[in-house]
C-alpha positions as CSV (number, residue, x, y, z in Angstrom):
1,X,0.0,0.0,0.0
2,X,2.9,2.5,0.4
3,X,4.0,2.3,-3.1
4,X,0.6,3.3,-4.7
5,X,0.1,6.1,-1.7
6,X,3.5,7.3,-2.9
7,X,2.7,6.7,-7.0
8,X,-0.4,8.4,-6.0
9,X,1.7,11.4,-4.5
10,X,4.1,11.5,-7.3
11,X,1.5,12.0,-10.3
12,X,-0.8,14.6,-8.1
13,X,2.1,16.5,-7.6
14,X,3.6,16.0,-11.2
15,X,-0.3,16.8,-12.8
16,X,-0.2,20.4,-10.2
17,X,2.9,20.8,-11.8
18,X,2.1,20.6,-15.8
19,X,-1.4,21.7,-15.5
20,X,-1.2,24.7,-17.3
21,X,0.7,22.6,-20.3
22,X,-1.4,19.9,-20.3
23,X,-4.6,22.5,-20.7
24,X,-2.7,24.2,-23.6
25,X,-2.0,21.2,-25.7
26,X,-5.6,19.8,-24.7
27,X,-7.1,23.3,-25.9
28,X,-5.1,23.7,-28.8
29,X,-6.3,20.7,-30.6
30,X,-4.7,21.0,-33.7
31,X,-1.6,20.1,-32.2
32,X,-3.2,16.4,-31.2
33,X,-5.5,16.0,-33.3
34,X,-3.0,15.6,-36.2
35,X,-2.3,12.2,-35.4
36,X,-5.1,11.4,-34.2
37,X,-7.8,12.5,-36.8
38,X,-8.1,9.3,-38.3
39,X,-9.8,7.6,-35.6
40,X,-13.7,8.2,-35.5
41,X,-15.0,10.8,-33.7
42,X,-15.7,8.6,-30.0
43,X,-11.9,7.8,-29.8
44,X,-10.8,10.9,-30.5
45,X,-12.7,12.8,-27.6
46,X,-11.8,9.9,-25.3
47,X,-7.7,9.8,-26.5
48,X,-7.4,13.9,-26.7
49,X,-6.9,14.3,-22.7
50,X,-4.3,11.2,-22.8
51,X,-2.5,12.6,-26.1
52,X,-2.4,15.9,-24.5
53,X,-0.7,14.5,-21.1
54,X,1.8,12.1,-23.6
55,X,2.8,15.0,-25.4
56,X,3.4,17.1,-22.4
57,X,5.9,14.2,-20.5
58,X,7.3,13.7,-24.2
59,X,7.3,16.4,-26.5
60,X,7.5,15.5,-30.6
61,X,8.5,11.6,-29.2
62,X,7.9,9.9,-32.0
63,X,8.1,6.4,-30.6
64,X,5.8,6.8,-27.6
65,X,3.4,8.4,-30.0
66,X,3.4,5.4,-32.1
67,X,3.1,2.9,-28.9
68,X,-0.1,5.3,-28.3
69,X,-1.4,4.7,-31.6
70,X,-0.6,0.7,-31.1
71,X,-2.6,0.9,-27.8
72,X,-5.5,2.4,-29.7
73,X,-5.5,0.4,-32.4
74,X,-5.7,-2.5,-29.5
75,X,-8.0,-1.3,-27.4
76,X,-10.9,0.4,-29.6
77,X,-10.6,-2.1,-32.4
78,X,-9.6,0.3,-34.9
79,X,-6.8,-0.1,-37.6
80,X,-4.8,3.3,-37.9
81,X,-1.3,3.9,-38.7
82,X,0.5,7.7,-38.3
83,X,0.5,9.8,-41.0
84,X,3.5,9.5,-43.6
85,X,5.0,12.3,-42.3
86,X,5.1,11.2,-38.6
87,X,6.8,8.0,-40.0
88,X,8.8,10.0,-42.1
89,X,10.2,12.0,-39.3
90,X,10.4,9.2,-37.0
91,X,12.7,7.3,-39.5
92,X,14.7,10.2,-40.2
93,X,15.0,10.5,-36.2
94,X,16.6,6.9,-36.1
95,X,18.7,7.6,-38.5
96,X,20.1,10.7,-37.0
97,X,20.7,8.4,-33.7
98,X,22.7,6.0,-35.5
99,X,24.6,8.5,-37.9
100,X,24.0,11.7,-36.6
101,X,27.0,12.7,-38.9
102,X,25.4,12.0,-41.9
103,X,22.0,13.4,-41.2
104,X,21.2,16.4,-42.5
105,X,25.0,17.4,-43.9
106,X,25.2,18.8,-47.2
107,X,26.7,17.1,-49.8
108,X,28.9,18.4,-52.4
């Protein structure tokens, strides 16, 4: 029982903390709502609050927003993959992990 009183503690005082943030991205749905307007309507208005608190831990993370998509595809029976440019990005961020040399240098 101490470990979820103390979880417990820990994510009150981190939501206190990033409230403001969380309400921005929430309100500001264009910024969500990009990857997830493929969904129907329902799972969008129940994923926008959880997209908005992803994206406020892990700004522009490309992986965790695919895991999200994963779970939604899961979990409301719906088949939807990120937008070519999200993949795009997200391959072009591997990359620049594993040659960040190469990325993005101008060639001759």
């Amino acid at each position: 029982m101490k470990y979820a009183d103390a979880l417990k503690k820990r994510i009150e005082t981190w939501t206190k903390a990033n409230r403001a943030a969380i309400e921005r991205l929430y309100l500001d749905r264009a910024s969500t709502v990009s990857y997830l307007q493929e969904y129907s309507d329902r799972t969008q208005d129940i994923s926008e609050s959880l997209a908005a608190i992803l994206d406020t831990i892990a700004p522009n993370d490309m992986t965790l927003r695919n895991e999200f998509v994963e779970v939604l595809n899961l979990t409301r029976k719906e088949s939807v993959t990120l937008s070519f440019d999200l993949e795009l990005y997200k391959s072009l961020a591997e990359l620049a992990d594993k040659e960040p040399d190469n990325v993005g240098a101008r060639r001759e």
